[in-house]
C-alpha positions as CSV (number, residue, x, y, z in Angstrom):
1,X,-13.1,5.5,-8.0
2,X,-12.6,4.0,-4.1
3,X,-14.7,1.1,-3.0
4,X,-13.6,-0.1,0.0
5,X,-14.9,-4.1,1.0
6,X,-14.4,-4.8,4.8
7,X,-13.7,-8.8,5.9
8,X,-12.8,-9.6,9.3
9,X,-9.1,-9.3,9.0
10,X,-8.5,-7.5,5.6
11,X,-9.9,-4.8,4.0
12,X,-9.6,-4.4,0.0
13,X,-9.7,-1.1,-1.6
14,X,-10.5,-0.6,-5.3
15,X,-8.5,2.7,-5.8
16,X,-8.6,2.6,-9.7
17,X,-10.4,0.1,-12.1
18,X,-6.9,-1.9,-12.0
19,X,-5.7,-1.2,-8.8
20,X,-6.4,-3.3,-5.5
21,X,-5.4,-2.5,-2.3
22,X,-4.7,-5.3,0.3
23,X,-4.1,-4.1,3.7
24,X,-4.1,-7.0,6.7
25,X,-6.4,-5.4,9.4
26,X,-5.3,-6.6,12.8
27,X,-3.8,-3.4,13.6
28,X,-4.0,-4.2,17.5
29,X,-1.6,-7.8,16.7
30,X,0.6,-5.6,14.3
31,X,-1.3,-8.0,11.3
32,X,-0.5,-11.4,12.9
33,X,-1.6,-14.4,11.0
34,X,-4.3,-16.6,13.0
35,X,-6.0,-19.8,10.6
36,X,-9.4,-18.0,9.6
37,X,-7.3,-14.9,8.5
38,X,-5.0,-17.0,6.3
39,X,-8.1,-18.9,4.9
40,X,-9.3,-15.2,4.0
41,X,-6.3,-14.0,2.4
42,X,-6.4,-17.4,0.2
43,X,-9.5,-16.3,-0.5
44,X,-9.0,-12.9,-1.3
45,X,-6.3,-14.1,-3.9
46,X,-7.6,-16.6,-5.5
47,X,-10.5,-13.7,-6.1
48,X,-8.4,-11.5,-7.7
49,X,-6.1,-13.6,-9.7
50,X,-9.3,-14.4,-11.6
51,X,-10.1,-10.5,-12.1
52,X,-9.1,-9.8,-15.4
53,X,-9.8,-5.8,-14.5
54,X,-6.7,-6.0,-12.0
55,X,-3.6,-5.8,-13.2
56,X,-1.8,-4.6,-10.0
57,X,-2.1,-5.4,-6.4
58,X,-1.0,-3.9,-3.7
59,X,0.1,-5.3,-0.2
60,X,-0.3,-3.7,3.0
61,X,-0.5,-3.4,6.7
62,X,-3.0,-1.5,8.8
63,X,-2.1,0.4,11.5
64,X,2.2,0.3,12.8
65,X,2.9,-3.0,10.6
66,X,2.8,-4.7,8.0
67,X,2.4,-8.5,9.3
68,X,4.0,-9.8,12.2
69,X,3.8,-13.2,10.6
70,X,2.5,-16.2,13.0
71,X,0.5,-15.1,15.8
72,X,2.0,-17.2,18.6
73,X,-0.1,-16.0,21.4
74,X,-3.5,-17.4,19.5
75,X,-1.0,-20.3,18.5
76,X,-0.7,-21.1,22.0
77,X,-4.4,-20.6,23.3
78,X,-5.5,-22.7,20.1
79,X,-3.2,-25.5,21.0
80,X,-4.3,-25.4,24.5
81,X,-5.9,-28.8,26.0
82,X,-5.9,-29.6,22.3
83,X,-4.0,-32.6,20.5
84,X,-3.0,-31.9,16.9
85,X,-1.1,-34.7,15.2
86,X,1.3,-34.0,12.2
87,X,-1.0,-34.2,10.2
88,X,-2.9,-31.6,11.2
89,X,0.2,-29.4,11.6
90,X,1.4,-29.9,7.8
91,X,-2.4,-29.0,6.1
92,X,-1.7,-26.1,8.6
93,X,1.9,-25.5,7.3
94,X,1.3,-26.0,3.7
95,X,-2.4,-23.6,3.8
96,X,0.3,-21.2,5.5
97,X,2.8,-21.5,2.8
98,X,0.4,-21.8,0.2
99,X,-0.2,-18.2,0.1
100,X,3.1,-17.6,-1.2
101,X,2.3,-19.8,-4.0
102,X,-0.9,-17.7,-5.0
103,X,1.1,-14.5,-4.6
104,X,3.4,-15.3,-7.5
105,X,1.2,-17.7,-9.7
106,X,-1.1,-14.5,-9.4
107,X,-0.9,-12.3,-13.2
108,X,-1.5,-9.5,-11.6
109,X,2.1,-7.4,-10.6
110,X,1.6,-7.5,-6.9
111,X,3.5,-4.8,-5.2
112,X,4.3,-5.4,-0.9
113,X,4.3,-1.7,0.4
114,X,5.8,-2.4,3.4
115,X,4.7,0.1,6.1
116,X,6.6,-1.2,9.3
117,X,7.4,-4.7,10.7
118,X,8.0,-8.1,8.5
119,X,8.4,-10.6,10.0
120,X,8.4,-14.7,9.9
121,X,5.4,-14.9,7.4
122,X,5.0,-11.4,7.1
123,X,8.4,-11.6,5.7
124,X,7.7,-14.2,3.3
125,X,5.0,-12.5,2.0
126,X,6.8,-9.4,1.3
127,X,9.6,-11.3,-0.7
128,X,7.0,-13.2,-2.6
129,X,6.0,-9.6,-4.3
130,X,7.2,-8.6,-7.3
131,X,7.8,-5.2,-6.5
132,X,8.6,-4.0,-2.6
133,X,8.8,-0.4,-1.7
134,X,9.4,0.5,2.3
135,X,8.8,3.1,5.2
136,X,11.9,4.6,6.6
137,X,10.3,2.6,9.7
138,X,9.9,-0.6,8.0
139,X,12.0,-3.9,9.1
140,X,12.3,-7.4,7.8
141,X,12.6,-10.3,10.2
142,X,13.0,-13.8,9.7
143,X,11.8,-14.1,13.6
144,X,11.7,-18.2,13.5
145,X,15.1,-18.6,14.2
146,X,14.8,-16.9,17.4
147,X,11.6,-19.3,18.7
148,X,13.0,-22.8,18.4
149,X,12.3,-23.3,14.5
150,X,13.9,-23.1,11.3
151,X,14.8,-19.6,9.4
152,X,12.7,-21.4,6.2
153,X,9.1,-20.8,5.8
154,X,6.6,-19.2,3.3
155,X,9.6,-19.5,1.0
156,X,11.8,-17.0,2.4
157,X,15.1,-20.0,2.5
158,X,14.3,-19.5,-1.5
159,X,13.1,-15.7,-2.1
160,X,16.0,-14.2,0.4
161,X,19.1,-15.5,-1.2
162,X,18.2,-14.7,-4.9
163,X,17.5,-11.0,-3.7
164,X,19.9,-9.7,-1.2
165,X,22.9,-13.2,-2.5
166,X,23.8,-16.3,-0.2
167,X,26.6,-14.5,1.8
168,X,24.4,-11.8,3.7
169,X,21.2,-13.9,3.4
170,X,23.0,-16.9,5.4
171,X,24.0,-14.4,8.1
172,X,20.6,-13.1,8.6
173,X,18.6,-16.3,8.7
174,X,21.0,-17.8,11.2
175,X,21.5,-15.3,13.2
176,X,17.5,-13.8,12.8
177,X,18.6,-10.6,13.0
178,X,16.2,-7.9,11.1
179,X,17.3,-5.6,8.4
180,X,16.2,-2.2,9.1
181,X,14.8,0.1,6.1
182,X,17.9,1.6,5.1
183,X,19.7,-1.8,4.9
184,X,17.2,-3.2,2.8
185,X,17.5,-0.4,0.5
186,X,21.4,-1.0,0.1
187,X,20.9,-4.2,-0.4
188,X,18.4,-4.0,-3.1
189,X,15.4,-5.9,-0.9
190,X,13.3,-3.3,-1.9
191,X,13.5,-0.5,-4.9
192,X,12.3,2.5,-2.9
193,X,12.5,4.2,0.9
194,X,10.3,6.6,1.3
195,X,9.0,8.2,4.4
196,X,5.9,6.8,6.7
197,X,3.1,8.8,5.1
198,X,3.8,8.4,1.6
199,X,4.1,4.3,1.6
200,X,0.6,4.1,-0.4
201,X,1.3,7.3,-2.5
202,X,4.7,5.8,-3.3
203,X,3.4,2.3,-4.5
204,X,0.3,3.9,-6.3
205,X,3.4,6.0,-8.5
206,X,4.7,2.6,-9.1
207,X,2.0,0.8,-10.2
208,X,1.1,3.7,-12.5
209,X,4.1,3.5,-13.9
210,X,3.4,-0.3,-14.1
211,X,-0.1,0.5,-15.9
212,X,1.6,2.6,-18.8
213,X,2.6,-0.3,-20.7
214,X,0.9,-3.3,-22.3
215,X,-1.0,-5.5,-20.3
216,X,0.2,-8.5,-22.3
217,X,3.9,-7.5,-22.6
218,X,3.9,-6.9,-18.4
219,X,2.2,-10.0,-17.8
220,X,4.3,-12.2,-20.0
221,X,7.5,-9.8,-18.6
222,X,6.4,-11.0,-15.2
223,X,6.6,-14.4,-16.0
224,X,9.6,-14.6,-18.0
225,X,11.7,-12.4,-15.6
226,X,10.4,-15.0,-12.5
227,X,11.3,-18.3,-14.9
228,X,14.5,-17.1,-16.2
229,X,15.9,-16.7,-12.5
230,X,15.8,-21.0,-12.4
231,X,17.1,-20.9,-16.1
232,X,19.5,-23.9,-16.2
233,X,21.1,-22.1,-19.5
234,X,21.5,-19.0,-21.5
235,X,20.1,-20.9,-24.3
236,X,17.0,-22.2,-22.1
237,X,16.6,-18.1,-21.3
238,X,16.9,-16.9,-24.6
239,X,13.8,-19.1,-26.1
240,X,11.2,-18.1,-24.0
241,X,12.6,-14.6,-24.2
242,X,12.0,-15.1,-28.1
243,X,8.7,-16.6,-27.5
244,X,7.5,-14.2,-25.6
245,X,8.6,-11.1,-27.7
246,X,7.9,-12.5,-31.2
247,X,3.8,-13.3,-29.7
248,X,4.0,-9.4,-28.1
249,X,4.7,-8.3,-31.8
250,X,1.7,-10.3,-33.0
251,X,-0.2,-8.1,-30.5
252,X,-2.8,-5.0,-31.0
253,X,-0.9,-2.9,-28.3
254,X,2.3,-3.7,-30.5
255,X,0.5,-1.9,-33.7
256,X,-0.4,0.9,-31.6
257,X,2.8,1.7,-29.3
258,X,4.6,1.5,-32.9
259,X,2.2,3.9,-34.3
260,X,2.7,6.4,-31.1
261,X,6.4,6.1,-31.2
262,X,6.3,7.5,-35.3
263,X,3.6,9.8,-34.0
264,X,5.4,10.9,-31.0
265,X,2.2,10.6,-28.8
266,X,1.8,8.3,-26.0
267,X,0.1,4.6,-26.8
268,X,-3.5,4.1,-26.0
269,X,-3.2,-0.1,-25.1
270,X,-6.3,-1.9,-24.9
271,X,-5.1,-5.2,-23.9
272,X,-5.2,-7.1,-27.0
C-alpha cells in the first residue's frame, strides 16, 4: 500500500494502513516555514489526529533538510511596506507554536526522521516528536539566538532541557551553536544515527516495532510517559501508572497477548 497526497508545501504518504508519512516539500528553502505552509501542516494534523487507522506518523524533510524553521527571506518581503501590530505578530506566533501543541496532543506516536538541518522551528518540531531518529548529516539548531531573538520558541526552552539536561541545553541556546548528528546521538536527542539513505527505512523499523504491541497500551504509554515527566510526586506517578495498567488488563488485546505468551505464538491485537 503507497498513496501519496500532494499539497503545496507537504506531501503525505500512506505507506501502510497505520503508517503516514509527512515530509515538508520546499526542498529549494531547505523546508522553511512561510504562513500558508504552517496553516497546511495545522491542517494536516488536525486530519490525522482524528484518523483512528494511524497509529504512527512520521516526520520528514524533502530534499537536503528537514526544516529550516522560519523562512526569513519571505518574512522580510511579507513585512515589506506592510504595518503589522502586535497583535497580528502574536496570532502569528501562537498559529506558529501551535503546531507543537498538535504534535503531542496527537495519539498517534509521531516519529521526526530527521534527514539534515533543524533548525529554529524546525528544531521545535523535531523535539516535539516522540521518537527522533537522524542522518549522519543531520544538525539541530536553535538559530534565533543568532538573529536578534530569544533561543525559546515552538517549545524548544521546554522540550531541550528535559532531553539533553539544563547544563548542555543552556550552553546551546545561548550560545546557538548546532549539535551535529553524532552529538545528538551521545547526548540521547535522538535514539538512532543511521546513514543518509536509510533515514525512512530506519524510522519505518521503528514504527513497526511500535505497531507490534497494543494500540491501547501504546497510546495510554504515550501519555503516561509525557505526564509523568511534570509529575510533582512519586505518588502522583504511580496512580496513573496504576490507572492505566489495571484498564489495559480490562482490555481484549490483554486476553490475547496472555494467551500467545502460554502459547508461545505472537499476539494478534485488534485494538479493543
Amino acid at each position: 500500500m503507497n498513496v501519496t497526497t500532494q499539497y503545496e508545501y507537504l506531501q503525505i504518504e500512506r505507506v501502510a494502513p497505520e503508517v503516514v508519512i509527512v515530509r515538508f516539500n520546499r526542498p529549494e528553502r531547505m523546508n522553511a516555514l512561510m504562513h500558508p505552509m504552517v496553516r497546511e501542516i495545522h491542517h494536516v494534523l488536525e486530519t490525522l489526529t482524528a484518523d483512528d487507522t494511524c497509529r504512527v506518523v512520521i516526520l520528514t524533510g524533502a530534499g537536503r533538510g528537514f526544516c529550516a524553521g522560519m523562512d526569513i527571506k519571505a518574512s522580510v518581503e511579507r513585512s515589506s511596506g506592510a504595518k503589522h501590530g502586535p497583535v497580528q505578530k502574536m496570532q502569528w506566533q501562537e498559529m506558529f507554536g501551535g503546531m507543537v501543541k498538535r504534535i503531542r496532543a496527537m495519539p498517534q506516536i509521531v516519529i521526526a526522521a530527521v534527514n539534515g538541518p533543524a533548525a529554529g522551528a524546525g528544531l521545535g518540531l523535531a523535539l516535539a516528536a516522540d521518537l527522533r531518529i537522524a542522518s549522519t548529516s543531520a544538525k539541530f539548531l536553535v538559530a534565533s539566538v543568532r538573529i536578534g531573538l530569544t533561543a525559546g520558541e515552538c517549545g524548544i526552552s521546554y522540550h531541550l532541557p528535559r532531553l539533553i539536561g539544563t547544563a548542555l541545553a543552556f550552553e546551546v541556546m545561548l550560545t546557538g551553536r548546532p549539535i551535529d548528528a553524532n552529538e545528538a546521538a551521545r547526548c540521547g536527542l535522538v535514539s538512532r544515527l543511521v546513514q543518509d539513505d536509510q533515514v525512512i527505512p530506519a524510522a519505518l523499523e521503528l514504527a513497526n516495532a511500535v505497531l507490534a504491541n497494543s494500540p491501547f497500551s501504546i497510546r495510554q504509554s504515550k501519555q503516561m510517559i509525557w505526564s509523568n515527566l511534570e509529575a510533582p510526586s512519586l505518588d502522583a506517578a504511580l496512580e496513573l501508572e496504576n490507572r492505566a495498567q489495571i484498564l489495559a488488563t480490562m482490555t481484549d488485546d490483554f486476553t490475547e497477548a496472555s494467551r500467545a505468551f502460554t502459547e508461545k505464538r505472537a499476539p494478534k491485537f485488534t485494538g479493543s
